[in-house]
N, C-alpha and C positions, 0 to 999 in steps of 0.2 A: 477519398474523403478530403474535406478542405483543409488546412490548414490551420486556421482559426476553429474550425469546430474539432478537430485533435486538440489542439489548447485548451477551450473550453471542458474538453473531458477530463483531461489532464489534470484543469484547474476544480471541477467538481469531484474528481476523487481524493485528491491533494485536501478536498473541503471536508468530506464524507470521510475519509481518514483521521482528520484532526478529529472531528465529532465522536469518533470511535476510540479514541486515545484517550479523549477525553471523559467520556463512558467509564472506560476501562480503569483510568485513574482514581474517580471519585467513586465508583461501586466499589473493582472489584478491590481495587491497593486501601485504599482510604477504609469503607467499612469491614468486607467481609475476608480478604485475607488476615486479618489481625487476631479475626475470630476462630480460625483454624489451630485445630490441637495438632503440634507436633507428634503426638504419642501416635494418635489415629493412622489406621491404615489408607485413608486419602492425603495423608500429610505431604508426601513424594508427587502425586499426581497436583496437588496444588502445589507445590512447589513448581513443578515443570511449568505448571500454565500460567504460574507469575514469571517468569523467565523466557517461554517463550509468545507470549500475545504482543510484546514490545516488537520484539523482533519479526513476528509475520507482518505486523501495521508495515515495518520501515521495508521490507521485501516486496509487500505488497505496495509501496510508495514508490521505491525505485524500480520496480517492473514497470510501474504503469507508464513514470517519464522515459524509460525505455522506448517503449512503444511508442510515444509521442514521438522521440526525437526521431528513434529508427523509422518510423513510417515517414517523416516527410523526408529523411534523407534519401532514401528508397523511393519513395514519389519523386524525386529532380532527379537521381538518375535514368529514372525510366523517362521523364519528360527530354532528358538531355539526348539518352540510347534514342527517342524519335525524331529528333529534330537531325542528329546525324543520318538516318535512314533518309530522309527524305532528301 
């Protein structure tokens, strides 16, 4: 894959991520966390899922430029490992 089109994925998930934060912020933090009864027995379960939907966005952000960087690194040394064969 090219180079510029790994960027561009990169760069539409990095896009697609904010969008999803940003979801996340004005639904669930803004209206309907507030509205949760601490007494109720979902009180733990929304607890957990205000706590961890931050943390999968930013996991799910640094895997993906993972991948970006590691695949074209990975791409020049295989380009490099051929040029030496020949």
């Amino acid at each position: 894959m090219a180079t510029w089109r790994r960027f561009g994925i990169g760069l539409f998930f990095t896009l697609a991520l904010m969008v999803g934060g940003l979801i996340y912020n004005r639904v669930w933090a803004d209206l309907l966390f507030p509205m949760v009864d601490t007494s109720s027995r979902w009180a733990t379960a929304a607890v957990w899922a205000d706590r961890l939907v931050p943390l999968i966005l930013v996991m799910l952000l640094l895997a993906t430029w993972a991948w970006v960087i590691g695949a074209g690194v990975q791409e020049e040394r295989g380009v490099d490992r051929r040029r030496r064969v020949r």
